[in-house]
N, C-alpha and C positions, 0 to 999 in steps of 0.2 A: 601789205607792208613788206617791205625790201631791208632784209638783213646789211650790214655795215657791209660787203663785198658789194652790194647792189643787184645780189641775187634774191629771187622769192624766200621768204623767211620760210621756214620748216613750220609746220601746225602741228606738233607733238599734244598728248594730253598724258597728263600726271594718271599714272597706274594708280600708285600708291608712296605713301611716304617711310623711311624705315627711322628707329629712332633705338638708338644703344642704349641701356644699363646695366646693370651688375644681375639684374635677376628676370629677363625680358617677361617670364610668366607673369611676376608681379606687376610688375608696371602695366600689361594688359589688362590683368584682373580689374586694378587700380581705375584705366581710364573708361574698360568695358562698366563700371559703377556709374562712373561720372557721365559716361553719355549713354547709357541705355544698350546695349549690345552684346555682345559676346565673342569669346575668344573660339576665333576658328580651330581643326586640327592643324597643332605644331610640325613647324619643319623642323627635321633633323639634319645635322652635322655630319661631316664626314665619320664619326665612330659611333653614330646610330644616335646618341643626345637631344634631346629637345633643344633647339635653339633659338630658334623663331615664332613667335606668337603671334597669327593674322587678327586681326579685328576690322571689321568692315561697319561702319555709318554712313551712310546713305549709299552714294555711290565712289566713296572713296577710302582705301585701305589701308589699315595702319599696321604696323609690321613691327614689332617690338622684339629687339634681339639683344639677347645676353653675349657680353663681348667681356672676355675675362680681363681685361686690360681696360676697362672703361673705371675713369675717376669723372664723379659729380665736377661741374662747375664752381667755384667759389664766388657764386653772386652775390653783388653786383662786379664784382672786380674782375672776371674773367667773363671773355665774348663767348658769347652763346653760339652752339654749332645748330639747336635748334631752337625753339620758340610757337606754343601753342596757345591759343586767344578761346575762350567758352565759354558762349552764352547761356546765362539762366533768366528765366522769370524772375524767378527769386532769389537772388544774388547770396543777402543774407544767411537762408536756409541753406544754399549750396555750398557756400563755406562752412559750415558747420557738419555738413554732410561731408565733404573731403577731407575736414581733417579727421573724423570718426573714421575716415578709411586709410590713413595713413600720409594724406599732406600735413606740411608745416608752412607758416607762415611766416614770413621773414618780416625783421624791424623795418627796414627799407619796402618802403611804399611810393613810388614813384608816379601813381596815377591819380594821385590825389583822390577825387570822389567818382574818377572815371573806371577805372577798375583797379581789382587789388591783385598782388604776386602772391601768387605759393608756392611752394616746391612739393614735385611730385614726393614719391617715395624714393625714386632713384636721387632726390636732392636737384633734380633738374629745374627751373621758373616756367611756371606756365602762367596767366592770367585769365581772370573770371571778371566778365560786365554784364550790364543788363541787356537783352539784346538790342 
């Protein structure tokens, strides 16, 4: 495949993805529940700080970092910088199981019976279907 200049495209692969909020340990903890893993050791900041929280499922790493300037989205009214989609067996159970660990579910349901929104704890929309 030939990038827009008509040169060979680059074959990069995704490291890992990083994702901001207000408390990056929690929101690790938070999604280390929701898919079964655990939070690696924390990167520090320039004045020695926990900043970064690795989590790794399967072969791909997720990177949760508190950014003192981070404000929640106001969904649906505000474009998302990210967006994350997780399958369960048991859909019903795992909504029930998320909000016991600190998601909320918002009125706006846009997937109708195909999946439902939450928001994490950071107040971010993630969505949950069947697989």
């Amino acid at each position: 495949m030939a990038g827009a200049d008509n040169r060979p495209a680059l074959a990069g692969k995704v490291t890992s993805h990083a994702i901001w909020s207000d408390d990056g340990r929690r929101l690790a903890e938070f999604y280390v529940a929701a898919l079964g893993s655990e939070v690696s050791e924390a990167y520090r900041d320039e004045e020695g700080r926990e900043a970064a929280f690795p989590v790794r499922v399967g072969g791909t790493m997720f990177i949760f970092w508190t950014a003192t300037s981070f404000k929640a989205p106001e969904w649906p009214r505000d474009e998302l910088v990210f967006h994350m989609d997780i399958a369960f067996d048991d859909v019903e159970a795992a909504e029930r199981r998320l909000v016991e660990l600190g998601a909320t579910k918002p009125g706006h349901q846009p997937g109708g019976e195909h999946w439902t929104v939450l928001l994490d704890p950071s107040g971010q929309p993630f969505c949950i279907s069947a697989g």
